[in-house]
N, CA and C of each residue as an Amber inpcrd file, in Angstrom:
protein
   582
 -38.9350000  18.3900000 -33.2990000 -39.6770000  18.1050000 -32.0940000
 -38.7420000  18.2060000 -30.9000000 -39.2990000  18.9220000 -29.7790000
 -38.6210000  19.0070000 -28.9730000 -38.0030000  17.7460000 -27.9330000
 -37.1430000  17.9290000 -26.9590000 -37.5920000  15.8590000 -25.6880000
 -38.8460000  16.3630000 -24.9210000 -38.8580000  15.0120000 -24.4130000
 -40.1750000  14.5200000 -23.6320000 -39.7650000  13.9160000 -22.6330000
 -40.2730000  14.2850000 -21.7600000 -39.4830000  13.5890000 -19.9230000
 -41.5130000  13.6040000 -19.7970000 -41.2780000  12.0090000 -19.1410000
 -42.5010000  11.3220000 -18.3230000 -42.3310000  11.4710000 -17.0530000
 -43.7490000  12.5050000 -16.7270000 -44.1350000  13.0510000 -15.1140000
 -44.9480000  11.9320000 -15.1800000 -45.2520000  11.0630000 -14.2460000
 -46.3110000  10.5630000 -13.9170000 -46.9910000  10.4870000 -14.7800000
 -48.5380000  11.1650000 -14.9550000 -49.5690000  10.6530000 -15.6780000
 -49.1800000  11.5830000 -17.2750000 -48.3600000  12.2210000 -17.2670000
 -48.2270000  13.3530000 -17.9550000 -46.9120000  13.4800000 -18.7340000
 -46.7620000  13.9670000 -20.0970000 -45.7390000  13.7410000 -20.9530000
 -45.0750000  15.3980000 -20.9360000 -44.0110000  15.8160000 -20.8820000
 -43.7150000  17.2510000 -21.0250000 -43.0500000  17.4420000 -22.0600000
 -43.3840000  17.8550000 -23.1930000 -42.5040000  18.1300000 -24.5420000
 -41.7210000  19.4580000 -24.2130000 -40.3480000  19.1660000 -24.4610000
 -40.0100000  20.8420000 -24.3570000 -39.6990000  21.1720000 -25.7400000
 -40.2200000  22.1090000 -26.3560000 -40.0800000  23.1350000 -27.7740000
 -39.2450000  24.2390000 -27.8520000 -38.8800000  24.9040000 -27.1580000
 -38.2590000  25.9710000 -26.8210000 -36.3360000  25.6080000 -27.5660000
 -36.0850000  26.9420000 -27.6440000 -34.7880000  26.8170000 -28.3870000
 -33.9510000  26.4010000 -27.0380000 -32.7520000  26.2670000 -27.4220000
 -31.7820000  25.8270000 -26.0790000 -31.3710000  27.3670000 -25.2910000
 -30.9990000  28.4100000 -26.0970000 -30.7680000  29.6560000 -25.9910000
 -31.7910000  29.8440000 -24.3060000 -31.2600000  30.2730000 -23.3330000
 -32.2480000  30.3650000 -21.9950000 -33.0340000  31.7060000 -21.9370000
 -34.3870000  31.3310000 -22.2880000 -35.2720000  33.0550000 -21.8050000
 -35.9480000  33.2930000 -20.6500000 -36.2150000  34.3290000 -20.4760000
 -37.1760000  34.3360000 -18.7250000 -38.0720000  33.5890000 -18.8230000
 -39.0630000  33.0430000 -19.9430000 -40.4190000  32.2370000 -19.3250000
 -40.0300000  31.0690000 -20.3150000 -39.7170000  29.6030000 -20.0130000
 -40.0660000  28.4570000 -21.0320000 -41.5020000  28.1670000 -21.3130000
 -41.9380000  28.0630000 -22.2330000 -43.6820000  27.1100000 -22.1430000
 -43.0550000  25.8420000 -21.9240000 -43.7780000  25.2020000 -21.2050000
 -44.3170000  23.5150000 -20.6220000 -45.2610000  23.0070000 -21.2530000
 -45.6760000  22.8040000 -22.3090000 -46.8770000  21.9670000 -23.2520000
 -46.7920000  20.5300000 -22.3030000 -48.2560000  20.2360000 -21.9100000
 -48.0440000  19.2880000 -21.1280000 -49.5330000  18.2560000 -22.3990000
 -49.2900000  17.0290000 -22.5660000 -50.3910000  16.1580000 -23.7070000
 -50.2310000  14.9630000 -22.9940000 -51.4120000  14.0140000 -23.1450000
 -51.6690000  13.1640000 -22.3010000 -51.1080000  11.5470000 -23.2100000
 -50.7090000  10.7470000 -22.5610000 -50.5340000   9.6840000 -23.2790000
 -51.6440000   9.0570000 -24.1070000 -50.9490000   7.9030000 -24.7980000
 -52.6330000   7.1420000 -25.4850000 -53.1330000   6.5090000 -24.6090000
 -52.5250000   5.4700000 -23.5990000 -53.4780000   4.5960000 -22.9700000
 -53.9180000   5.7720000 -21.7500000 -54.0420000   6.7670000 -21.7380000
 -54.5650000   7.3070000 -20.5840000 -55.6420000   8.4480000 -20.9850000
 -56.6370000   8.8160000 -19.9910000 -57.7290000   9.6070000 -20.3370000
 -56.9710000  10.9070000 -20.8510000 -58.4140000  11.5770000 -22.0400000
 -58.0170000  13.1970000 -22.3450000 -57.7910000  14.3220000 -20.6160000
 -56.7260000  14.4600000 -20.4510000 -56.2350000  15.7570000 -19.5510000
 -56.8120000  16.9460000 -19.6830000 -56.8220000  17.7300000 -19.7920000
 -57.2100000  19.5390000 -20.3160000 -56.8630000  20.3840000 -18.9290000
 -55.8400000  20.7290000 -18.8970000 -55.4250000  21.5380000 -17.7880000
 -56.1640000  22.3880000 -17.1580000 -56.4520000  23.2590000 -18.3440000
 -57.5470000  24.7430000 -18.9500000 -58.8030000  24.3850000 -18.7320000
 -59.7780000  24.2740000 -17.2960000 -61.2700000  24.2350000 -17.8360000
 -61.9190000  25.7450000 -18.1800000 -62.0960000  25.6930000 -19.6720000
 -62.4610000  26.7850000 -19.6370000 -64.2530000  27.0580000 -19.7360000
 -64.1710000  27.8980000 -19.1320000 -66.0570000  27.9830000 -19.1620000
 -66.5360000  28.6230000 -20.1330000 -67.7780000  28.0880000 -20.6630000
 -68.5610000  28.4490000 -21.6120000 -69.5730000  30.0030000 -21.8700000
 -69.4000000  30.5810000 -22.9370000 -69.2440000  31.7900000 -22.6340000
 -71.0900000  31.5450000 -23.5560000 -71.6810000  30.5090000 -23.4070000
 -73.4810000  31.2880000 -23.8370000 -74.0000000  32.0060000 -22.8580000
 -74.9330000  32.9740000 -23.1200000 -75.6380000  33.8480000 -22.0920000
 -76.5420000  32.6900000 -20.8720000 -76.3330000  31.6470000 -21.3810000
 -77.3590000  31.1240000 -20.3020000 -76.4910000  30.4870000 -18.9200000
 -75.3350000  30.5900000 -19.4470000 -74.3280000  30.4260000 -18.5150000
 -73.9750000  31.4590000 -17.6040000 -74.3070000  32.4400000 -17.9100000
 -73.8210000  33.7210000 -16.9520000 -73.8100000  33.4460000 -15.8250000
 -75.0260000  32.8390000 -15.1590000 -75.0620000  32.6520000 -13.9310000
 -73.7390000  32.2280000 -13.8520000 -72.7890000  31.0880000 -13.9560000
 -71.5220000  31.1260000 -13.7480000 -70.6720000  31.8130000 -13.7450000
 -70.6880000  33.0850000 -14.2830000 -69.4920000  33.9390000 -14.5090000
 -69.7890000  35.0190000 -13.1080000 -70.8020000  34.8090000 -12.5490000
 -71.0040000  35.8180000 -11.3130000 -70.9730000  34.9460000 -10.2710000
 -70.8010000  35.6880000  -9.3990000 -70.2790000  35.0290000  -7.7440000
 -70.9230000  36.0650000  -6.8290000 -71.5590000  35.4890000  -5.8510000
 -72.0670000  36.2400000  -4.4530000 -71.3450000  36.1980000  -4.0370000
 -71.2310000  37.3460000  -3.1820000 -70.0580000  38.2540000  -2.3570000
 -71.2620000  37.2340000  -0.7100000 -70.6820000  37.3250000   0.0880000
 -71.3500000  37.4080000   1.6760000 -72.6160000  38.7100000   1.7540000
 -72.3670000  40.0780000   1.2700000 -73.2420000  41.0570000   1.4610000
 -74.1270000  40.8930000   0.4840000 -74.4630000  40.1200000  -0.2470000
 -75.4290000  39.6900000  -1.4070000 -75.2970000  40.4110000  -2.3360000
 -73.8710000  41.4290000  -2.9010000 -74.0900000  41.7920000  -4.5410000
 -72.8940000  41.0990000  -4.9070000 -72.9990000  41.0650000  -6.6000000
 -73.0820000  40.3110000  -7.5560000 -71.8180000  41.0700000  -8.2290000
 -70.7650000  39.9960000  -8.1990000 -69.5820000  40.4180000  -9.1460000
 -69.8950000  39.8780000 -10.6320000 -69.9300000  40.4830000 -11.5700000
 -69.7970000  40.7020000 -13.1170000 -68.6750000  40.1100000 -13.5090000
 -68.6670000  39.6820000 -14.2940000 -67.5280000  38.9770000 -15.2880000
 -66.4410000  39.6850000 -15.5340000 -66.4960000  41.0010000 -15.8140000
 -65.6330000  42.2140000 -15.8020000 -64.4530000  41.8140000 -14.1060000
 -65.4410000  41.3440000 -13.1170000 -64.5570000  41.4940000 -12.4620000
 -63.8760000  39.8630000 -11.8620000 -64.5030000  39.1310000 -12.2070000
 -64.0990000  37.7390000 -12.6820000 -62.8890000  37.7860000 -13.3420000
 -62.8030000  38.0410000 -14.6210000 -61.9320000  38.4940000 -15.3430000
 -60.9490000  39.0590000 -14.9280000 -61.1500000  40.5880000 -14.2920000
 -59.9390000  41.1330000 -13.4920000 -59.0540000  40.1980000 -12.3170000
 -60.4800000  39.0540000 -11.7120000 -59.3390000  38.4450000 -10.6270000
 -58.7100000  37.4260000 -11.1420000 -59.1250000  36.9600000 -12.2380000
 -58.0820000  35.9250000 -13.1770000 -57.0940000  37.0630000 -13.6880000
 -57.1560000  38.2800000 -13.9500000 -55.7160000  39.0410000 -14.8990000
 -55.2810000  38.8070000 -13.5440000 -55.0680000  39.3790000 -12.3300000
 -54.4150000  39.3460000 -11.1640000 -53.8400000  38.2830000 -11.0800000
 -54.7760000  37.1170000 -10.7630000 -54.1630000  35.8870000 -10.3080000
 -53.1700000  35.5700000 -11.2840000 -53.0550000  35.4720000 -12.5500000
 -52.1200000  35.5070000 -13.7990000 -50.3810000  36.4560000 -13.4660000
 -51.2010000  37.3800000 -12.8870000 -50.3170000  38.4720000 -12.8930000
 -48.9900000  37.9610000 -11.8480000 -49.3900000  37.6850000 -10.5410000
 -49.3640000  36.7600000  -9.1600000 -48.3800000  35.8300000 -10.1080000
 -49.4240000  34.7590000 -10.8870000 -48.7030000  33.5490000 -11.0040000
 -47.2350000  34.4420000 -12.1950000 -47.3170000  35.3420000 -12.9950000
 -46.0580000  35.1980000 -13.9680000 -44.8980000  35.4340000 -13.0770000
 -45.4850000  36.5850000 -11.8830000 -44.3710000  37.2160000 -10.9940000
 -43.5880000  36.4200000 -10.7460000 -44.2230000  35.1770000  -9.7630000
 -43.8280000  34.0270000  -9.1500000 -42.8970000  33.3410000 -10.1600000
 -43.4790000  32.8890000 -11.5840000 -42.5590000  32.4210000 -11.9660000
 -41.2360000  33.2770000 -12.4800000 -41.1360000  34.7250000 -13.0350000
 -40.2310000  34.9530000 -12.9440000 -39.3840000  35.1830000 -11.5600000
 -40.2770000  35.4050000 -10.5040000 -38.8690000  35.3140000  -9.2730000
 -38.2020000  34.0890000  -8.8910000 -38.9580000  33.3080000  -9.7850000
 -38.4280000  31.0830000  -9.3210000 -37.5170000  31.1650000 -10.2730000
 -37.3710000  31.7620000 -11.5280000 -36.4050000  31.6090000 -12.5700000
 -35.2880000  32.5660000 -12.1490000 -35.3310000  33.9580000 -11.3780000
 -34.4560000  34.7640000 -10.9080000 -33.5620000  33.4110000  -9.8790000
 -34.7650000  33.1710000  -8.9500000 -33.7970000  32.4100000  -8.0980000
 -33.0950000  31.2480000  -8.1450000 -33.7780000  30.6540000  -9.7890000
 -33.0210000  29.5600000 -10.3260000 -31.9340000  29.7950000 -10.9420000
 -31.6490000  30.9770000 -11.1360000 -31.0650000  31.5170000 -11.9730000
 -29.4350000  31.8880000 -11.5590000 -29.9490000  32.1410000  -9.9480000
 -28.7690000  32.8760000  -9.1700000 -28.0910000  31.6000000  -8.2940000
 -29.2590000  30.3930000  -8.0600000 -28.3100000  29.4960000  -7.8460000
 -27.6610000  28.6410000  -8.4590000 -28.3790000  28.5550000  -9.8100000
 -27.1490000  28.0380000 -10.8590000 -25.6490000  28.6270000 -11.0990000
 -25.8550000  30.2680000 -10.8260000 -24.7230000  31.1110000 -10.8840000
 -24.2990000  31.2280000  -9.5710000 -24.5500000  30.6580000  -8.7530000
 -23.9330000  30.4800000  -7.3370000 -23.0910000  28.6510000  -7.5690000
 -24.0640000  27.4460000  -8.0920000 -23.3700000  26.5050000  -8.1540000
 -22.2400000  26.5400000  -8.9710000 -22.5030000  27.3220000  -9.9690000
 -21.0730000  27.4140000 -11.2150000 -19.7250000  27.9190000 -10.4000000
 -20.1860000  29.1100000  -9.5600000 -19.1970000  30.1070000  -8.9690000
 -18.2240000  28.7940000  -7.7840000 -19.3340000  27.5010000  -7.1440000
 -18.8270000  26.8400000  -5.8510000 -17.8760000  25.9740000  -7.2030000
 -18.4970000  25.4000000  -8.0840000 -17.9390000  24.5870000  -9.2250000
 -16.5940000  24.8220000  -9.3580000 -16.5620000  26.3970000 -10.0450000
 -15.5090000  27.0290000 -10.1650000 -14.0490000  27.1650000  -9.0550000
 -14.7290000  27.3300000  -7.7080000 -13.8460000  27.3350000  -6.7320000
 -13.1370000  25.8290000  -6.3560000 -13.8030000  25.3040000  -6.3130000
 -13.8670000  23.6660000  -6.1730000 -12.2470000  23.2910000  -7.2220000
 -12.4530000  23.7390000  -8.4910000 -11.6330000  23.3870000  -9.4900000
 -10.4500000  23.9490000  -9.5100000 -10.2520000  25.3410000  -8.7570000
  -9.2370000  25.7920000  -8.8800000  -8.7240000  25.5080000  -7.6870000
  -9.3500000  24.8700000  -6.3980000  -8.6730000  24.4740000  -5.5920000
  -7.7810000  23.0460000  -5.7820000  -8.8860000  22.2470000  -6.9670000
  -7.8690000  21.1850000  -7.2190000  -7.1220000  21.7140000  -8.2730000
  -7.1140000  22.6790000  -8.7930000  -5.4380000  22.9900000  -9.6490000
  -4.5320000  23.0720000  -8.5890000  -4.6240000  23.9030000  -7.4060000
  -3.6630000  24.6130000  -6.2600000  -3.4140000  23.2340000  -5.6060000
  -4.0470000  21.9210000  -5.0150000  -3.8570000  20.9640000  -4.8060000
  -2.8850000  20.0170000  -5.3110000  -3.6640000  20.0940000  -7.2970000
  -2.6420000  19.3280000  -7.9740000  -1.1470000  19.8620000  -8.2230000
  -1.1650000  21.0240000  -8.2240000   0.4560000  21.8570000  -8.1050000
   0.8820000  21.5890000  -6.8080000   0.7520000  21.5190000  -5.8760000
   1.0160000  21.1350000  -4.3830000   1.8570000  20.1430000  -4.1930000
   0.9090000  18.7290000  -5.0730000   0.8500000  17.7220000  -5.2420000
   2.5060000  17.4390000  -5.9980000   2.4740000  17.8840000  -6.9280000
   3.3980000  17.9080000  -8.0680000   4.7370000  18.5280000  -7.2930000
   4.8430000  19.4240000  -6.3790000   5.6850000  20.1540000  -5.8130000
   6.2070000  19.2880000  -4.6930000   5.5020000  18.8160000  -4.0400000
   5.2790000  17.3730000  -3.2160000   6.4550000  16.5850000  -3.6030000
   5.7570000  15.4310000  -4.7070000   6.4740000  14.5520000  -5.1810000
   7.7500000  15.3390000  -5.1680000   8.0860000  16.4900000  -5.9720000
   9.7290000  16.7440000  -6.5970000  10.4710000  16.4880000  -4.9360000
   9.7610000  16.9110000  -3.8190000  10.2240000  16.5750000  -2.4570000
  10.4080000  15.5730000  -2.5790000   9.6780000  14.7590000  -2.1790000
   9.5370000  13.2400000  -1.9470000  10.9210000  13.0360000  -2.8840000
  10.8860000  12.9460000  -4.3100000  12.3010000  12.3110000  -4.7150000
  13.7480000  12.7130000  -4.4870000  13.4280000  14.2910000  -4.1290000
  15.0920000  14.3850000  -3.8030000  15.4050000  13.6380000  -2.2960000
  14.1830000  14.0820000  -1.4100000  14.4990000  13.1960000  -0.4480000
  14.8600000  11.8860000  -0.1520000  14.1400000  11.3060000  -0.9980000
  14.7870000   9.8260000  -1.0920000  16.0650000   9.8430000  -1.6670000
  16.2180000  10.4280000  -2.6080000  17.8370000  10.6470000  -2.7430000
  18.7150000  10.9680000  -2.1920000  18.6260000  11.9460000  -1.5820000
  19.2700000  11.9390000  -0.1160000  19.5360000  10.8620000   1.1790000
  17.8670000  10.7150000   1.2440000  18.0280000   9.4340000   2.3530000
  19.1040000   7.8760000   1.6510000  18.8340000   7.9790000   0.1620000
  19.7440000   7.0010000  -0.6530000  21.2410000   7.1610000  -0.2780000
  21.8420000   8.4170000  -0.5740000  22.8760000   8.9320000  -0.2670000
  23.7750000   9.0940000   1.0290000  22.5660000   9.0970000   1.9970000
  22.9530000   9.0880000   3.5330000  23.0680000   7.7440000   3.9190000
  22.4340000   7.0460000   3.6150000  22.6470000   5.4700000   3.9430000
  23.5170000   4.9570000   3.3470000  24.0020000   5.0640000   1.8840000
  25.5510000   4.7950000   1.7570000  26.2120000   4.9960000   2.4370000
  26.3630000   6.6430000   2.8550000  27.5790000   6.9550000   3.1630000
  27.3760000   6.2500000   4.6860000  26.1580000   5.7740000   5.5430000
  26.3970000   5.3280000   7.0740000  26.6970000   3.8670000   6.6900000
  26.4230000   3.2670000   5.5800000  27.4290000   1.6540000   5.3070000
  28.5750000   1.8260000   5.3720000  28.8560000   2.6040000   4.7360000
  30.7700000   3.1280000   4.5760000  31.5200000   3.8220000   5.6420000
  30.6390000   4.5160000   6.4620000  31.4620000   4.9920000   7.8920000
  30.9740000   3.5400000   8.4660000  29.7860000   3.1090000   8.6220000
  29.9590000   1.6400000   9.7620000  31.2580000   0.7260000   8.9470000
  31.0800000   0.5610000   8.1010000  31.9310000  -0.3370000   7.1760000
  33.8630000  -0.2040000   7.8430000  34.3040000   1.2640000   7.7050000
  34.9800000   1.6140000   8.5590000  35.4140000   1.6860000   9.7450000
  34.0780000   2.0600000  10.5160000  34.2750000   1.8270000  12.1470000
  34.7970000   1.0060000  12.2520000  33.5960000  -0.5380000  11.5650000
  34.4310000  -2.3200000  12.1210000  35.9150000  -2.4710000  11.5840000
  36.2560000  -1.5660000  10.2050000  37.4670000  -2.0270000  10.3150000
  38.4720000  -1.4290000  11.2710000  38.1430000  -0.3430000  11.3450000
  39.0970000   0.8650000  12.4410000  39.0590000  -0.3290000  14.0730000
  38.1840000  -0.7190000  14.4000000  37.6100000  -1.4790000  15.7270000
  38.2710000  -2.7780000  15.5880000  38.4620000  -3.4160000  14.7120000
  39.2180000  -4.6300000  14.2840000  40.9570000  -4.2140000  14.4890000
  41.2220000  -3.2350000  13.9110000  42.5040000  -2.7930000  14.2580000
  42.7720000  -2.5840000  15.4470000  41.9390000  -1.8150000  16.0080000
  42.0490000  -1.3690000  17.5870000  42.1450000  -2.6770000  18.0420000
  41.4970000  -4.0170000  18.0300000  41.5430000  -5.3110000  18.8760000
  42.8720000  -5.5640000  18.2380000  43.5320000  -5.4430000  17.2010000
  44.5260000  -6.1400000  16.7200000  45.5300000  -5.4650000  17.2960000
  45.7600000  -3.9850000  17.6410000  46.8680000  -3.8130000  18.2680000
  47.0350000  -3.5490000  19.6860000  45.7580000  -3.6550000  20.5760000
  45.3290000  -3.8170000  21.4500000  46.3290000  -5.5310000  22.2830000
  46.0190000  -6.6960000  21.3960000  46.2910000  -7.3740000  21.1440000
  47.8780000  -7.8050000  21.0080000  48.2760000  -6.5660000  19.9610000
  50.0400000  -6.5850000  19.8950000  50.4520000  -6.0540000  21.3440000
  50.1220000  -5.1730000  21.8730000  50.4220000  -4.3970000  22.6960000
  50.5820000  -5.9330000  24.2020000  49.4310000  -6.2280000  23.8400000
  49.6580000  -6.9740000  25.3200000  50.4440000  -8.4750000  24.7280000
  50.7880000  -8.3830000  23.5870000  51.6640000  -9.4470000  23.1080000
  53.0320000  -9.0450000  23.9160000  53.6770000  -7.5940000  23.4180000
  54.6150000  -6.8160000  23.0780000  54.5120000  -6.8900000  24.8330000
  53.7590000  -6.5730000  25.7380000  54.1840000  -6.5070000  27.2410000
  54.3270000  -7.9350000  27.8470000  53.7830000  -8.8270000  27.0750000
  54.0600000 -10.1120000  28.2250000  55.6700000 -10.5150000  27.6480000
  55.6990000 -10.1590000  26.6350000  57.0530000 -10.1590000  26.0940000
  58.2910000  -9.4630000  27.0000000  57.8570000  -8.1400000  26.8980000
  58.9870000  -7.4860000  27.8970000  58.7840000  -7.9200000  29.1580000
  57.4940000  -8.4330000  29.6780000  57.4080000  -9.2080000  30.9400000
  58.7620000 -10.5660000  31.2410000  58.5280000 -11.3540000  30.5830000
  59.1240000 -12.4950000  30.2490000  60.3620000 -11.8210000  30.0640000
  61.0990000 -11.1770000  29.1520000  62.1990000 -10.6920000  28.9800000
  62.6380000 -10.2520000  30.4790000  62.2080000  -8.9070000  31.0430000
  62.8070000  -8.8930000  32.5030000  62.6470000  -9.4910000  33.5380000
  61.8250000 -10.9620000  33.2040000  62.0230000 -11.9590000  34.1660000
  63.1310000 -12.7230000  34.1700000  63.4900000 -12.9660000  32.8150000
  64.4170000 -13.7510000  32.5990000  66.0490000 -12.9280000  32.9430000
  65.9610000 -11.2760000  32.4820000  67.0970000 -10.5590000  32.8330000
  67.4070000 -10.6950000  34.6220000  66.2210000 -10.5600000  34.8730000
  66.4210000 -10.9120000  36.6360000  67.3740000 -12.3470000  37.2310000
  66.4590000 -12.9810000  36.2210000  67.1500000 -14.5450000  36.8040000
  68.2540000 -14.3830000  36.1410000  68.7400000 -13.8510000  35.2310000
  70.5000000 -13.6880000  34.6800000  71.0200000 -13.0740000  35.7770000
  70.7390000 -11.7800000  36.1930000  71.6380000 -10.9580000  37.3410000
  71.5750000 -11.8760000  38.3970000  70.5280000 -12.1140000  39.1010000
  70.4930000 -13.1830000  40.2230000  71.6340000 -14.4400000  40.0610000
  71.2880000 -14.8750000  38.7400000  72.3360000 -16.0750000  38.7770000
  74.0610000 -15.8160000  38.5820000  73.9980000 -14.6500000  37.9630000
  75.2960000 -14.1930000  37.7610000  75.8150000 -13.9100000  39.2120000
  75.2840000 -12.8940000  39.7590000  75.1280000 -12.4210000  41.4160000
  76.0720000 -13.6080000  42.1720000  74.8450000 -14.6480000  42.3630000
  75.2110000 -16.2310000  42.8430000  76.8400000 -16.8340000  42.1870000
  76.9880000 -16.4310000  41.5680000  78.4810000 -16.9760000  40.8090000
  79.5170000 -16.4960000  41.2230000  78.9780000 -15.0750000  41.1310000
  80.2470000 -14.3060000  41.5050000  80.7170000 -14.4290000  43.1050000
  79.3080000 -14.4640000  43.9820000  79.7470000 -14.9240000  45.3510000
  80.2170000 -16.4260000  45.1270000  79.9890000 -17.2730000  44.8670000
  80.3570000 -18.9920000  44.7160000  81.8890000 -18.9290000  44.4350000
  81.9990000 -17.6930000  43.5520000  83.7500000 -18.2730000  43.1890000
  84.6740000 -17.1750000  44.0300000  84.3470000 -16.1670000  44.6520000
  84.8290000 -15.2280000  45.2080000  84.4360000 -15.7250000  46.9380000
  83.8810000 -16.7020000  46.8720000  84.0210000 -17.5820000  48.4790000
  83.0890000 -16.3250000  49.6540000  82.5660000 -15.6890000  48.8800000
  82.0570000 -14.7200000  49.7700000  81.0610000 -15.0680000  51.0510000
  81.1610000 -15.1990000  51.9690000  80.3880000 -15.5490000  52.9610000
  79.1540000 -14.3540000  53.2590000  78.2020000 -14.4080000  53.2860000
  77.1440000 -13.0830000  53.4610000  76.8020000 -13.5040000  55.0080000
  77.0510000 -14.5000000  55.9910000  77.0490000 -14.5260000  56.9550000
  77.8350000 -13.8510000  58.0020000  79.7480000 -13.8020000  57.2890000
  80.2640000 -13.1940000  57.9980000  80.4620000 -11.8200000  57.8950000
  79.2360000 -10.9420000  56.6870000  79.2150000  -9.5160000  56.9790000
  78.4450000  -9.4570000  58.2450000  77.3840000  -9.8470000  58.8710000
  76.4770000  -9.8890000  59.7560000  76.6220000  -9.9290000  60.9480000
């Protein structure tokens, strides 16, 4: 037995193999709790019925069953067309959705390779950026000590000059005082050069 999908008042068995052909049948059967359906009214073919099978035209003659008949083969004809051009066009947009499907998927392959190509960035870069930031701890690390030295001999330096400061202050006051001695004991008067 084929499935059954519930339309509304109406049960649709599908029978058909899975294999896809140009026309499916639709067997359509009515539930139990609901009235007999009959899609098909078909009319009764006793002679006393005829009157039904003919139709007045507007000019008052009388179409025959013959041509009754012909406008049901037509209308038939009409309706198979239709459905095979609904199945053509179902047909081409299923093979249009497969084709967007298809594109769709290989854009996420080209994405996910992207992706993947990406990351291998992303980690060397961080390795790098890992690598660069060591090495700017270790040059700052340096600077302060290089900068610490610089204050430290910065430091000697103006040690080392108040030193020689002090030193030729004190050589001054030696010559000066020596100076003073040598006039003190040599009686030198600096008035009577004048």
């Amino acid at each position: 037995m084929g499935e059954l999908k519930i339309r509304g008042n109406l049960v649709e068995e599908k029978t058909w193999s899975k294999i896809p052909t140009l026309i499916k049948p639709i067997p359509l059967r009515a539930q139990p709790w609901q009235k007999h359906f009959n899609p098909l009214h078909k009319l009764p073919t006793i002679p006393e019925n005829d009157h039904i099978l003919t139709e007045e035209n507007p000019n008052g003659d009388h179409n025959t069953s013959n041509e009754v008949q012909a406008n049901i083969e037509q209308e038939m004809k009409n309706k198979f067309k239709r459905i095979v051009s609904n199945r053509h066009a179902a047909r081409r947009s299923r093979l249009k959705k497969l084709a967007y499907i298809d594109e769709l998927e290989n854009e996420l392959k080209s994405y996910e390779r992207k992706k993947e190509v990406l990351h291998g960035q992303i980690a060397e870069q961080r390795k790098k950026h890992l690598s660069l930031e060591i090495e700017n701890h270790t040059l700052k690390f340096h600077l302060a000590a290089r900068e610490k030295q610089r204050i430290l001999q910065e430091v000697e330096i103006e040690k080392n000059r108040a030193e020689v400061d002090r030193m030729f202050q004190v050589h001054r006051r030696m010559v000066n005082f020596r100076s003073l001695q040598l006039m003190t004991n040599s009686n030198f008067n600096p008035s009577a050069l004048a």
